[in-house]
N, C-alpha and C positions, 0 to 999 in steps of 0.2 A: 330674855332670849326670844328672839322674835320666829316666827315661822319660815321656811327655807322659800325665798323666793325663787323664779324660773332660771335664773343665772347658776343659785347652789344644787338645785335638781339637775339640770343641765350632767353636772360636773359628776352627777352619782349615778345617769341613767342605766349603764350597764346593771346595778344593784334594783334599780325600779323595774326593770322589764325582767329580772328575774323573781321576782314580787310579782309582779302581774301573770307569771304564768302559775302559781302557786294555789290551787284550787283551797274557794273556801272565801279568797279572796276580793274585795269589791274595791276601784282606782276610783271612787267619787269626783274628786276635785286632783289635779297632779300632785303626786307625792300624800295624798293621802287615803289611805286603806280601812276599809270597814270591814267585820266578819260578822256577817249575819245585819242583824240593823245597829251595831254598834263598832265608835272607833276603835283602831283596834291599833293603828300603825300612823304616825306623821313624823315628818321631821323640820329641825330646829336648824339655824345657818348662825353662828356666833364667832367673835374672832380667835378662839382658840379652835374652830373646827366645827365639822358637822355633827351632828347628834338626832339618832333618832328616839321616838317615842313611844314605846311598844308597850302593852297591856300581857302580860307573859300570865296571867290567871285571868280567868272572867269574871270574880271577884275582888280581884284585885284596880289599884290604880296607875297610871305609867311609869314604866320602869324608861329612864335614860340611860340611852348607851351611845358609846359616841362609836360614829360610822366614817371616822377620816380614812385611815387605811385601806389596803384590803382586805385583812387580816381581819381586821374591825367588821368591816362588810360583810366575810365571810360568817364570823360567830353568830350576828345577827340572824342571816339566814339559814342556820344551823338552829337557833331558838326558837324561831319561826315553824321551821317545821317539827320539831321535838313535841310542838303543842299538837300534832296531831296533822298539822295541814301539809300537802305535799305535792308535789308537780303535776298538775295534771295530763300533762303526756305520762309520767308514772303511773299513774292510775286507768287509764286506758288499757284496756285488753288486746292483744296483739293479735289476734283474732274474735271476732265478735262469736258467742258461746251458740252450739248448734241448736236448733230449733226445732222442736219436734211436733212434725207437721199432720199425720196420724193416716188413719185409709180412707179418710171420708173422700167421696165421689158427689161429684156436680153432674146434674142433667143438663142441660143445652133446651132449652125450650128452640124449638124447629122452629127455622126461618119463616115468617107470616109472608101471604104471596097476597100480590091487592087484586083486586077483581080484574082489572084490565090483564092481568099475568094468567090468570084463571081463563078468560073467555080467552086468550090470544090460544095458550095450549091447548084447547076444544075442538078448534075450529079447523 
């Protein structure tokens, strides 16, 4: 079964650009995913349908599931994240957490005046 050429990505990209917002995640090469420095996600294009290639342990080696449907596509991304990784707009805080800035005060070192400023106000 050969790797999914640009034609069979093509036809699944709604599933890859949900993949790609899936923090944790790295798109190396199109349609294929790394997590941390290792594969973690590719897919396969064969005439009974698409299949992908997912690592669902990090002990483990690739588990094949096929991703024709949506249905199919769905469970995937339902496995995916069950390992822990999740959307990173989900992970964002909807307000960034308050800051606590404390009573410290700053002095202003006074504006230096140059000599010519000096003798003009003198005279």
């Amino acid at each position: 079964m050969k790797h999914a050429g640009a034609g069979a990505l093509a036809e699944i990209e709604p599933l890859l650009a949900q993949l790609r917002k899936v923090d944790g995640l790295v798109e190396r090469k199109p349609g294929v995913f790394y997590r941390r420095s290792r594969a973690f996600l590719h897919f396969h294009e064969d005439p009974g349908g698409m299949y992908a290639d997912v690592r669902l342990a990090a002990d483990e080696d690739f588990v094949r599931m096929r991703v024709q449907t949506g249905a199919e596509r769905a469970r995937l991304l339902r496995e995916v994240k069950r390992l822990g990784l999740g959307s990173r707009a989900a992970r964002r805080p909807v307000d960034p957490p308050p800051v606590a800035l404390g009573r410290r005060q700053t002095r202003l070192a006074p504006p230096k005046i140059s000599d010519t400023e000096v003798s003009s106000n003198t005279a």
